[in-house]
C-alpha positions as CSV (number, residue, x, y, z in Angstrom):
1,X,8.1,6.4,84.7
2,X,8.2,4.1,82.2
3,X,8.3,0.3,82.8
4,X,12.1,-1.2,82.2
5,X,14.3,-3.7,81.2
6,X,12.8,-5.8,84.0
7,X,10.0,-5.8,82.8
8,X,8.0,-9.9,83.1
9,X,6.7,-9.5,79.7
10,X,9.5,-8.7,78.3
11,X,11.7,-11.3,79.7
12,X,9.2,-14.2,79.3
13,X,9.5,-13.2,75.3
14,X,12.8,-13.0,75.5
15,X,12.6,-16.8,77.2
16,X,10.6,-18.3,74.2
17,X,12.7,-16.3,71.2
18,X,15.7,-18.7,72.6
19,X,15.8,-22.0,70.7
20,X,18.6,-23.2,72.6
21,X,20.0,-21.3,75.8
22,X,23.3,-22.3,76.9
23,X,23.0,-22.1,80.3
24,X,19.1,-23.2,81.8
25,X,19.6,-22.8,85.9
26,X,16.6,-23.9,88.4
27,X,16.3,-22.1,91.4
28,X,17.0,-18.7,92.4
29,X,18.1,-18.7,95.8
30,X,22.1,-17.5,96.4
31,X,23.3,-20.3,94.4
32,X,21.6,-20.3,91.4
33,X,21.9,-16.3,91.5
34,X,25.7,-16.5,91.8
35,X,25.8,-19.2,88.4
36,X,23.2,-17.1,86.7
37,X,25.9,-14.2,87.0
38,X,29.2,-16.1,86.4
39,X,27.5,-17.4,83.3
40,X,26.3,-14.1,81.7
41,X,29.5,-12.4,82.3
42,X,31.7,-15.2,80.8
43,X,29.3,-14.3,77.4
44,X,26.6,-18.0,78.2
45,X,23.2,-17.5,77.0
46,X,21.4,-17.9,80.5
47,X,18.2,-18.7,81.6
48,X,17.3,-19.0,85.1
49,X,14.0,-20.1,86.6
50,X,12.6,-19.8,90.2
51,X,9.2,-21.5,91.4
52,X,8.4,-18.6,93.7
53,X,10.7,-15.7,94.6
54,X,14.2,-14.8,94.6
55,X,15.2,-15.9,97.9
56,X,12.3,-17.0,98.5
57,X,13.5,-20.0,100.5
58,X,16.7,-20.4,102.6
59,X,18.9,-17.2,101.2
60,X,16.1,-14.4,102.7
61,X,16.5,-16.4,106.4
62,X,20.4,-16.3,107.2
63,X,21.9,-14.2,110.0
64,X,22.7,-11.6,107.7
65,X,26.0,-11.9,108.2
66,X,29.1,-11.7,105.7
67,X,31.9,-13.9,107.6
68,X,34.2,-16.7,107.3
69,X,32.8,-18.6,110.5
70,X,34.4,-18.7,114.0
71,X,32.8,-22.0,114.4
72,X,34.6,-23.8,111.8
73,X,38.0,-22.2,112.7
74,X,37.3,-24.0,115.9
75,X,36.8,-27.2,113.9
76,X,40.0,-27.2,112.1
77,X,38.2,-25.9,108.5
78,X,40.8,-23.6,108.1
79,X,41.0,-23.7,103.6
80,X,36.9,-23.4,104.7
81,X,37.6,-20.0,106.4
82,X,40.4,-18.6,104.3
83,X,38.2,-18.8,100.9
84,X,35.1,-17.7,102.9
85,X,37.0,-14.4,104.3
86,X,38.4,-14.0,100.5
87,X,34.9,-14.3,99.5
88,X,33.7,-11.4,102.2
89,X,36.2,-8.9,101.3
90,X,35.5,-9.3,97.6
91,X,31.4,-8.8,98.6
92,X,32.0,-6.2,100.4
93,X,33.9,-3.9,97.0
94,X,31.4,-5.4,94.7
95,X,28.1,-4.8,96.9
96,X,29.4,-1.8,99.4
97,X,25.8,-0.5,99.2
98,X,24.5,-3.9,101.1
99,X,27.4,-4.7,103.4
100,X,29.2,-3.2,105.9
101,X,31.6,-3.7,108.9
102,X,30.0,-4.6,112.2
103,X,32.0,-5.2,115.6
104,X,31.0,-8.5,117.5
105,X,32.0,-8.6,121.1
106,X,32.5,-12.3,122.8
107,X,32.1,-11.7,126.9
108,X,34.3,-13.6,128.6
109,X,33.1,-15.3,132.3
110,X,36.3,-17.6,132.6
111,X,40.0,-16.6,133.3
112,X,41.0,-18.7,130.2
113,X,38.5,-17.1,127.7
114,X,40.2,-14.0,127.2
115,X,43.6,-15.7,125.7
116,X,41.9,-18.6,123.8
117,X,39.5,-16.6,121.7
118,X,42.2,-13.8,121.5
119,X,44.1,-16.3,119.5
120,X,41.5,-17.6,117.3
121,X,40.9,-14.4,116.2
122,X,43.8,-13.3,115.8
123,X,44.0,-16.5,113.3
124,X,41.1,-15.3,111.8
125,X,42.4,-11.8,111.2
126,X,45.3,-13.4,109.6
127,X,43.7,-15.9,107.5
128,X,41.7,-12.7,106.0
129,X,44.7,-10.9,105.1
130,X,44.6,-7.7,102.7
131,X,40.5,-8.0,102.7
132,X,40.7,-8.0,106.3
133,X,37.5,-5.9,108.2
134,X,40.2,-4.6,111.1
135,X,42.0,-6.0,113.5
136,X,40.3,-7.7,116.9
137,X,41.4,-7.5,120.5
138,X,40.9,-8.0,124.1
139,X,38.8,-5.6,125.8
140,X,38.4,-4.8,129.7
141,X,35.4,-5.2,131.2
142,X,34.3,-1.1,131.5
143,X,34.8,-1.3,127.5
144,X,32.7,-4.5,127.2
145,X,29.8,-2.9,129.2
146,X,29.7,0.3,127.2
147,X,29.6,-1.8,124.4
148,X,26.8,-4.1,125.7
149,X,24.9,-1.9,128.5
150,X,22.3,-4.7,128.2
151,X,24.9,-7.4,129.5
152,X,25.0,-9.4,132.6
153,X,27.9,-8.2,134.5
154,X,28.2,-11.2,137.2
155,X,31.4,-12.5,137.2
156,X,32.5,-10.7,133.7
157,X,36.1,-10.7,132.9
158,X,36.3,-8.3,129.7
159,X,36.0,-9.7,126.3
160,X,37.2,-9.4,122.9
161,X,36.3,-7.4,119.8
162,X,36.3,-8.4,116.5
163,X,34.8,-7.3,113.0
164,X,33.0,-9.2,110.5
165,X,30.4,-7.9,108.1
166,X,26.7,-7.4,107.7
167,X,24.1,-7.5,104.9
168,X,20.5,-7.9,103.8
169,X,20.4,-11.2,102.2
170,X,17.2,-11.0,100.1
171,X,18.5,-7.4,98.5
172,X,21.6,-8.7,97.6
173,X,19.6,-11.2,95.6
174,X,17.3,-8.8,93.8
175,X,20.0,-7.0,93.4
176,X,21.7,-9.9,91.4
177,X,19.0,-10.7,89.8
178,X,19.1,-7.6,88.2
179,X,22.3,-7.4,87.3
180,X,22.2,-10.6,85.7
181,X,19.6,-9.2,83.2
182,X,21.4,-6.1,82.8
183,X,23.6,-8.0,81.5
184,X,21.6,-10.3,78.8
185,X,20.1,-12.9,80.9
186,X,16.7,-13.9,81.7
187,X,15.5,-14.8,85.5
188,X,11.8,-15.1,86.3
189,X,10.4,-15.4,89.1
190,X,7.5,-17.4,89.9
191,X,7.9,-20.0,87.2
192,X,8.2,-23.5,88.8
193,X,9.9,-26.0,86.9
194,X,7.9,-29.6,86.9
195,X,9.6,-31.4,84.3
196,X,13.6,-32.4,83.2
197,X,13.8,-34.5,80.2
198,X,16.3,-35.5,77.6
199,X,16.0,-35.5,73.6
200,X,19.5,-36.5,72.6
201,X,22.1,-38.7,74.0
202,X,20.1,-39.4,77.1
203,X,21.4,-36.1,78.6
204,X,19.0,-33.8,80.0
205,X,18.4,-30.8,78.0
206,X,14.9,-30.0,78.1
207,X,12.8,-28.2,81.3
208,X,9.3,-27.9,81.5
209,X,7.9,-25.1,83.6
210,X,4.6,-23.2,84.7
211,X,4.1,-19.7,84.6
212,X,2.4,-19.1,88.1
213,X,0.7,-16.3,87.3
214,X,-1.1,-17.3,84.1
215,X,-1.0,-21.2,84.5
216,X,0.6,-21.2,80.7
217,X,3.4,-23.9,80.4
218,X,6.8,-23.6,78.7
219,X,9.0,-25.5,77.5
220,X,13.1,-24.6,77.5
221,X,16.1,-26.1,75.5
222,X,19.5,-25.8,76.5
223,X,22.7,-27.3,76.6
224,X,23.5,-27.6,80.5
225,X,20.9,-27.6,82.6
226,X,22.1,-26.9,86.4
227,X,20.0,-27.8,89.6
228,X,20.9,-25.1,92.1
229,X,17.5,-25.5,94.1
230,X,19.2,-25.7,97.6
231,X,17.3,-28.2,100.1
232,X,15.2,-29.1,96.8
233,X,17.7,-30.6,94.8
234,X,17.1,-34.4,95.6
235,X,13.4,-33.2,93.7
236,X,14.6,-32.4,91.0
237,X,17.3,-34.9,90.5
238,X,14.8,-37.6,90.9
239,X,13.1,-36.0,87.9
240,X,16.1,-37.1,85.9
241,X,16.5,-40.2,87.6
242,X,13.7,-41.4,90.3
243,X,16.3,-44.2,91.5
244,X,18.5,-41.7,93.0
245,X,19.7,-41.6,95.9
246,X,19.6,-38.6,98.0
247,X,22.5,-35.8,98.4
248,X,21.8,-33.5,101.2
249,X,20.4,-33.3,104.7
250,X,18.2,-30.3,105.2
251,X,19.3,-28.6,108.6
252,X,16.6,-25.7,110.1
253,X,18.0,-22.6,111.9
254,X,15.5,-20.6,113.7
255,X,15.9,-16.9,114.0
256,X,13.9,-14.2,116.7
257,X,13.4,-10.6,116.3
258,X,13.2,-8.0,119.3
259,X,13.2,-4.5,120.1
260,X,16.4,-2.8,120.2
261,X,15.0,-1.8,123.7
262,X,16.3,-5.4,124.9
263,X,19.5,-5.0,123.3
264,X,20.6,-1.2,122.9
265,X,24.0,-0.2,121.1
266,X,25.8,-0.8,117.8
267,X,27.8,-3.7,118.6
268,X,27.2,-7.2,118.0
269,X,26.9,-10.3,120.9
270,X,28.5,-13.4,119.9
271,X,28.2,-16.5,122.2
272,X,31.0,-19.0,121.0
273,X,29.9,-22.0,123.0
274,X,25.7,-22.7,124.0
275,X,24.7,-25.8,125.9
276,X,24.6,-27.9,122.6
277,X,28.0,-26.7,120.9
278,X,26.7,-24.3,119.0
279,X,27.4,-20.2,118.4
280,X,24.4,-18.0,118.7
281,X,24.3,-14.3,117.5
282,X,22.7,-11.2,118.6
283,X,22.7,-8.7,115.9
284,X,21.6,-4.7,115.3
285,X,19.4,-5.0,112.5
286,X,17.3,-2.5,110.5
287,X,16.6,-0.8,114.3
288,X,16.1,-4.4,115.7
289,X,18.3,-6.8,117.2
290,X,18.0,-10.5,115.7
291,X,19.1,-13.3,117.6
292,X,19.9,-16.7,116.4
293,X,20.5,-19.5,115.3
294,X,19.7,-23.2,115.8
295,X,21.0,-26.1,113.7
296,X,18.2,-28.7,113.9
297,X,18.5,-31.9,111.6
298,X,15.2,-32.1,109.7
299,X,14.0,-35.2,107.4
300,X,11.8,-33.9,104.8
301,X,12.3,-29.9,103.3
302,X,9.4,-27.6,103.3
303,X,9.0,-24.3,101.6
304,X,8.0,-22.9,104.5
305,X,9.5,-24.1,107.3
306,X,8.0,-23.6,111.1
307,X,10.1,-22.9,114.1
308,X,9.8,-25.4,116.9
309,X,9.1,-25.0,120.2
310,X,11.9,-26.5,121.4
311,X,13.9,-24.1,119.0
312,X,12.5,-20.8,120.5
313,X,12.9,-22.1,123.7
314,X,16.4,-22.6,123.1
315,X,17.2,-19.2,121.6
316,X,15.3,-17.4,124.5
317,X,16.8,-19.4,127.4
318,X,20.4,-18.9,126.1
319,X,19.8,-15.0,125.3
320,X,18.1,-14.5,128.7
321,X,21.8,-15.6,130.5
322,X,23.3,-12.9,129.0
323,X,20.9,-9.5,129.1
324,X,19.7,-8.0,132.1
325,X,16.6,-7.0,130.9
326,X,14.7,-10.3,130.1
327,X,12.5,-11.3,126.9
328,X,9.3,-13.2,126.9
329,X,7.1,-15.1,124.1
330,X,4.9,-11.5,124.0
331,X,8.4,-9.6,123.3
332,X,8.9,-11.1,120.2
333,X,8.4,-9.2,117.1
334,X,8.5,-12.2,114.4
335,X,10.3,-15.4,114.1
336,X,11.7,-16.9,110.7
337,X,13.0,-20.6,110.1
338,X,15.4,-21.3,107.1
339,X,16.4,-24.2,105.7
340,X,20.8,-25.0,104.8
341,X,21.0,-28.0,101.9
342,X,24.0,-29.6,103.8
343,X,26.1,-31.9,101.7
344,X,25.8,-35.3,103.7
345,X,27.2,-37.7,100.6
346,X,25.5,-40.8,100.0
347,X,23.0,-40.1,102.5
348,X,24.7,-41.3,105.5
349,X,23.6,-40.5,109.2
350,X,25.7,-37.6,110.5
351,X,25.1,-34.9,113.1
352,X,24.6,-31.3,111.7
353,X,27.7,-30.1,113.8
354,X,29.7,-32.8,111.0
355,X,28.0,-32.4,108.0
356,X,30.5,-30.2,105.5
357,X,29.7,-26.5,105.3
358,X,31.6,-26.6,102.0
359,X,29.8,-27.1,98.9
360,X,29.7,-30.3,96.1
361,X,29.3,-30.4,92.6
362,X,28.5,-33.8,90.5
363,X,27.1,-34.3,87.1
364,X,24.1,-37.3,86.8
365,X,24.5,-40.0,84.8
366,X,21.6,-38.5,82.5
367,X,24.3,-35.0,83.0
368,X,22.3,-32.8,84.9
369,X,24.8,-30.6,87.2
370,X,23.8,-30.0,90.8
371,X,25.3,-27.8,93.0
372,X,24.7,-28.1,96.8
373,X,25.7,-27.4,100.4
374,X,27.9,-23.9,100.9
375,X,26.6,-20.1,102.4
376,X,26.0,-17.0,100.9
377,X,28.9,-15.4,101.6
378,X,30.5,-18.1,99.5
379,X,28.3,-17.7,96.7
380,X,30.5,-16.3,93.8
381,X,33.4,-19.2,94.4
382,X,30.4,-21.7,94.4
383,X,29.3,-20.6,90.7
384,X,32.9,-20.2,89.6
385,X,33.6,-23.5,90.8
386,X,30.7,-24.9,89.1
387,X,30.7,-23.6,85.8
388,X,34.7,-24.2,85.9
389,X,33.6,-28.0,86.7
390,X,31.4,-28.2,83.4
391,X,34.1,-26.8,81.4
392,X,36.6,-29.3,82.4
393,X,33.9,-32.1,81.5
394,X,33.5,-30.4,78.0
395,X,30.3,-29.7,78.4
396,X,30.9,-26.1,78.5
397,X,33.3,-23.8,76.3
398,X,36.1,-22.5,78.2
399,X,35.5,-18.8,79.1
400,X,37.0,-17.0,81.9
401,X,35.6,-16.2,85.5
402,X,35.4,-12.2,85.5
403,X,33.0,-12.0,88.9
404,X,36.0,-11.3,91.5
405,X,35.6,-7.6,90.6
406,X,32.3,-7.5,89.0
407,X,30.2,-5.0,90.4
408,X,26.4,-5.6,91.3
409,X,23.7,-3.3,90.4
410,X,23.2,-0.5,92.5
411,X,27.1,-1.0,93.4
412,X,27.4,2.3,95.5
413,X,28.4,3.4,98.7
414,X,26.7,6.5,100.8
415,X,28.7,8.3,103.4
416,X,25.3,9.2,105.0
417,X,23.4,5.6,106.7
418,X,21.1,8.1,108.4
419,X,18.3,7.6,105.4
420,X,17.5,3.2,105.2
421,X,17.4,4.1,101.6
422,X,21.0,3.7,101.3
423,X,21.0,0.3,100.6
424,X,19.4,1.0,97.6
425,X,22.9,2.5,96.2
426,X,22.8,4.1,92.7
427,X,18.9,3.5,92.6
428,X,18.1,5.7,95.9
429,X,18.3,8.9,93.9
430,X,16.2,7.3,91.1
431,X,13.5,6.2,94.1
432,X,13.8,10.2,95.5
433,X,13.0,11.2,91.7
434,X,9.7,8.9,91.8
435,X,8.6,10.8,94.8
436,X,9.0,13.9,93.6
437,X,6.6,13.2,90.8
438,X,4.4,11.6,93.2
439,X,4.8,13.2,96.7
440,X,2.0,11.3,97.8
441,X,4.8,8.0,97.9
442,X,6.9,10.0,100.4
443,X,4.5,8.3,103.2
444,X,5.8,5.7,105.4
445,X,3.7,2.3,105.3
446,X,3.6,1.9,108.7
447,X,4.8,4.6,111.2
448,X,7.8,2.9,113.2
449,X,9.6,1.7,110.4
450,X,11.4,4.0,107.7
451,X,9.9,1.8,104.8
452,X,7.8,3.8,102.4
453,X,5.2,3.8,99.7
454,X,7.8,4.1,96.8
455,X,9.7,1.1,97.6
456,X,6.9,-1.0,96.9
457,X,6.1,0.9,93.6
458,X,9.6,0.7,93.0
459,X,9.5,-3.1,93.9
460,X,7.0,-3.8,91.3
461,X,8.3,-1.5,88.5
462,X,12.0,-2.5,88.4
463,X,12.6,-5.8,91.1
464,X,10.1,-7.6,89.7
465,X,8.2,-8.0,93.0
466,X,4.8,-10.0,91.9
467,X,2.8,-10.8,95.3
468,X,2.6,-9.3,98.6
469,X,4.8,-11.5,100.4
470,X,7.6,-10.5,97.6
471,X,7.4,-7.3,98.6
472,X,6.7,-7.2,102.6
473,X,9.0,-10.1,103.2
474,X,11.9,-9.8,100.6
475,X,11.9,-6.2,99.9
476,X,11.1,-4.1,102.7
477,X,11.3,-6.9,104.7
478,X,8.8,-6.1,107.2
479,X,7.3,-8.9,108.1
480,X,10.9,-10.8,109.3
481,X,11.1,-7.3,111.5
482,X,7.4,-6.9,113.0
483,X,5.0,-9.5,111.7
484,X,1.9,-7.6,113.5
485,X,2.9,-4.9,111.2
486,X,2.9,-6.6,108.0
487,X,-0.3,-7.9,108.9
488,X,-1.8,-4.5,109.1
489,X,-1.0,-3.0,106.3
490,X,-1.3,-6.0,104.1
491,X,-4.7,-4.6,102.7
492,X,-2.9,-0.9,102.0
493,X,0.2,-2.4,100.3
494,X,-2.0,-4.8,98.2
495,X,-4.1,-1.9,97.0
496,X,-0.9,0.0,96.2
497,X,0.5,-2.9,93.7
498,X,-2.9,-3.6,92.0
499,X,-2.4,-0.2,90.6
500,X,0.7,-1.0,89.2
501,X,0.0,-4.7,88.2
502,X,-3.2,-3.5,87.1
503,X,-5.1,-6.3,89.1
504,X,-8.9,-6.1,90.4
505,X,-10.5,-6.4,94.1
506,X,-10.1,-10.0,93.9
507,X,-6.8,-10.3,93.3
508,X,-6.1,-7.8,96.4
509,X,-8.7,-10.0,98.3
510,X,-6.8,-13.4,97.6
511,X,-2.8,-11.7,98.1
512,X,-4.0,-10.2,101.6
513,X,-5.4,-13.2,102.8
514,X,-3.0,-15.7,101.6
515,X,-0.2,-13.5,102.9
516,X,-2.3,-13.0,106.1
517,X,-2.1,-17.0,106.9
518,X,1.8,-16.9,106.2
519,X,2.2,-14.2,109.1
520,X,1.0,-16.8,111.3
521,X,4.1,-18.5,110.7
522,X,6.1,-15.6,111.8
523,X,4.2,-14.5,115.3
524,X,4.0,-16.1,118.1
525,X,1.1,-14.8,119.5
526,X,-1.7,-14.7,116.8
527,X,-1.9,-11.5,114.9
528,X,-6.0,-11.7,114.8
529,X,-6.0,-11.0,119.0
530,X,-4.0,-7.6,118.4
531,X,-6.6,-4.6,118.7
532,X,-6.6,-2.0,116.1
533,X,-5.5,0.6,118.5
534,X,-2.1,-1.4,119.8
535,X,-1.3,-0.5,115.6
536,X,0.1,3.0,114.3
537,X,-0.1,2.7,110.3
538,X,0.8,5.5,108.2
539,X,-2.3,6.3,106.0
C-alpha cells in the first residue's frame, strides 16, 4: 500500500513551495483544527502548525462528551446552551462515525429532585429543538436500578433520563486533520513554532518553526496569522508583544478510568450537584467506565499536566457515594489531567465556576488573531466566528462559511458497533483490505482490548502518527484506558512503526523509554512493580 496524500514529506514540500499562505494557524488542538477547516473550505490557502500532536494537549483529555452543558443551563447561559446543542446535532450528521447518542441517568435522593431536574431538561430538550438526541423523563426507581445495577439504592426516589452524545475526542481530530488536507491544506504535526515577527506594517506575518524530527527550521509567510494554542496562547502573544497582558486562566480537570466491572450497563451517571458545585460524570467508554471531572484553577500551563491528590481524592470519594461496589487507588486503570484555556479578560481574579465557557476573539495591536476559551463540541461556530471576525476587520476576503454540513473524513455510519473499528467509518474497510494482504496485522496488541496491529500501521501510513505516544495515546488510545498495558507493549508497538518510519534500534530504544516515563503520569501505582505474569499481550 502505497504511502498517501498524508504523507510528512509531501506536506512539508508543499509548506515551503508557498510564498505567501493566506491563512498560517498555530496549534492543532480542536480550535485550530476547526479554523484550519473553515478556512480551506471557504477556498484560504492554509497552513497549520502543531508543536507536538494533534490533540496532543487539552482536546485528547475531555469527557468525551458532545453536549450543550446542564451546568450552565443551571447558571442562566441559556444563548451558551442553545448554540452548543445546535453545534452537537450538526457533529453528530457530519462525524456519525465518531458520535453517538448515550442516555445519562441523574438519581434522585430528595422528594424535590425529581420535578426540578425534570424541568431543566425538559428546557434542555427544547432549547435543542429539530437536532434534538430524544426526549428525557422521569424514571421510577425499578427503571433507575436496571439502568445502574451498580447504584446505591438507600433512600433512592427514581431519577430521570436524558440523552446527550458521545465521542472520541483525539479521532475526531485526526480525523479533521485529514480532511483539511484532503482538501488543499497543510497541517504538520510536530513542528513547534518559536518565532512571530512582522516585515511590513508592523503586522505580524512571518512564523518561525522547528521541524521536531530533523531539527531543520522554517520559515512561513502569510497574511493572517491566528494563535489557536489553547492554554498557550498568552506564549505566543508575548512573542508579538512581551508587554502583554495575559488572557486566559488555565483550569485542570482530572479524569479516572475503571473497569466496567465497577460500573456495569450502558447508561450514563450524571451527578448534578458534588460537595463543591460541581457535575461529575460516569461514562461507558471503549468497555471502561471514565469518571470525571474536576475544575481546579491552575497558575502556570504545562504540557503535561499531573493529577493532584487532592483531585483523585475528590473523584473517588464522590463516586464511592453512589456504587455499591467500592473503588480503591489499586482499581484504577489510568488517570489523565487536561487543561481548558478559560477566557478570564484582563486577567482578573475569578473562580473557575465564573470564568465564561464561551469563547473570545481579539486582534493585537501588532494583528495577530487569537482565539481562546470555548469546548469541543463548539468547535465549528468558534472557527466560523473567527474567520467571520477577520473578514469584518478586512483582513480577510469575504468568503462564505460552508462547515454546517461539511462532512469529515471517514463521515460514515455502521449499523453493526460490535467491531471497535467502526469508528473508523469509510476507512475500516480500507484497514480490513491491509490485513488481508498482511494477516499477520489481524493480531490484537494486547489481549483485552480490541486494538490491533493494523491500526498502528494504519496510524503511521495515513494519520500521520510520528511517535509512540501518538499512536498509544491518540490513536488507539490505550494508554488513557489501561496505562499498565501501554507500558507493556510499548517495546512491540515501537518495533512495529520503525518498520514503517524506517527508523533503527535506537530510535525504538529512545520512543519506548520516553513514552515509558509519560505512563508514570497516567498510573497510580508505578508500572515497574507490575510482574510480567499479571500482563496478557498478544504476541
Amino acid at each position: 500500500m502505497k504511502h498517501s496524500v498524508f504523507s510528512r514529506s509531501r506536506l512539508i514540500e508543499e509548506a515551503k513551495k508557498c510564498d505567501k499562505w493566506d491563512i498560517i494557524i498555530i496549534g492543532g488542538g480542536a480550535t485550530g483544527l476547526g479554523i484550519a477547516l473553515d478556512a480551506v473550505t471557504r477556498g484560504f490557502k492554509t497552513l497549520l502548525l502543531e508543536q507536538v500532536d494533534f490533540a496532543k494537549g487539552t482536546s485528547s483529555r475531555s469527557t468525551k462528551l458532545v453536549h450543550g452543558g446542564i451546568r450552565y443551563l443551571a447558571q442562566g447561559n441559556i444563548e451558551l446552551v442553545r448554540e452548543a446543542l445546535h453545534e452537537r446535532g450538526l457533529l453528530a450528521k457530519n462525524a456519525p462515525h465518531l458520535v453517538k447518542k448515550q442516555k445519562f441517568v441523574i438519581p434522585n435522593y430528595l422528594w424535590w429532585e425529581g420535578l426540578y431536574y425534570n424541568f431543566g431538561l425538559k428546557t434542555y430538550d427544547f432549547l435543542a429543538g429539530k437536532l434534538s438526541m430524544g426526549k428525557s423523563e422521569r424514571i421510577t426507581n425499578s427503571e433507575v436500578i436496571d439502568r445502574l445495577p451498580s447504584l446505591v439504592r438507600e433512600d433512592l426516589r427514581g431519577g430521570v433520563i436524558y440523552l446527550d452524545g458521545q465521542f472520541d475526542d483525539a479521532r475526531l481530530a485526526v480525523n479533521i486533520a485529514q480532511t483539511c488536507i484532503e482538501n488543499g491544506g497543510v497541517a504538520l504535526n510536530h513542528f513547534k513554532v518559536i518565532g512571530i515577527s512582522s516585515e511590513e506594517n508592523d503586522t505580524v506575518n512571518m512564523v518561525k518553526a522547528r521541524d521536531a524530527e530533523t531539527g531543520k527550521f522554517y520559515e512561513f509567510r502569510g497574511k493572517l496569522v491566528i494563535n489557536a494554542t489553547g492554554v498557550f496562547v498568552d506564549y505566543i502573544r508575548k512573542m508579538a508583544n512581551p508587554e502583554a497582558k495575559p488572557l486566559i486562566r488555565a483550569s485542570q480537570g482530572v479524569h479516572l478510568v475503571f473497569d466496567k466491572k465497577f460500573f456495569p450497563g450502558d447508561d450514563a451517571l450524571m451527578i448534578p450537584k458534588t460537595d463543591d458545585g460541581r457535575v461529575l460524570f460516569a461514562v461507558p467508554w471503549n468497555r471502561k467506565v471514565l469518571v470525571g471531572t474536576t475544575d481546579t484553577l491552575l497558575e502556570k500551563p504545562e504540557l503535561e499536566p499531573k493529577a493532584l491528590e487532592q483531585e483523585i481524592d475528590f473523584i473517588m470519594n464522590t463516586f464511592n457515594r453512589y456504587i455499591k461496589k467500592k473503588v480503591n487507588r489499586s482499581d484504577v486503570k489510568s488517570v489523565f489531567a487536561g487543561l481548558r484555556p478559560l477566557a478570564a479578560g484582563n486577567g482578573e481574579e475569578k473562580s473557575t465556576k465564573e470564568i465564561s465557557r464561551g469563547h473570545k476573539i481579539e486582534f493585537s495591536n501588532h494583528g495577530l488573531l487569537t482565539i481562546t476559551g470555548g469546548k469541543w463540541t463548539t468547535y465549528r461556530k468558534m472557527a466560523e466566528d473567527t474567520l467571520d471576525y477577520a473578514i469584518e476587520r478586512n483582513r480577510l476576503p469575504p468568503r462564505k462559511c460552508i462547515t454546517e454540513s461539511f462532512l469529515i473524513h471517514g463521515a460514515k455510519s455502521h449499523k453493526n458497533h460490535k467491531s471497535h473499528l467502526h469508528i473508523y467509518g469509510s476507512d475500516k474497510s480500507l484497514i480490513k483490505n491491509l490485513i488481508a494482504e498482511r494477516p499477520e496485522l489481524g493480531k490484537r496488541i494486547y489481549e483485552d482490548l480490541p486494538y490491533l496491529k493494523a491500526e498502528v500501521v494504519w496510524a503511521v501510513k495515513f494519520e500521520m502518527a510520528r511517535s509512540l505516544e501518538d499512536v498509544l495515546a491518540r490513536r488507539v488510545r490505550l494508554l488513557f484506558l489501561d496505562a499498565r498495558a501501554a507500558y507493556e507493549v510499548a517495546p512491540m508497538v515501537a518495533r512495529l512503526m520503525a518498520e514503517e518510519l524506517e527508523r533503527d534500534d535506537d530510535w525504538i530504544d529512545e520512543q519506548v523509554k520516553d513514552f515509558r516515563e509519560l505512563v508514570k503520569n497516567h498510573y497510580l501505582i508505578s508500572p515497574e512493580k507490575t510482574s510480567m505474569e499479571q500482563i496478557k499481550i498478544q504476541k
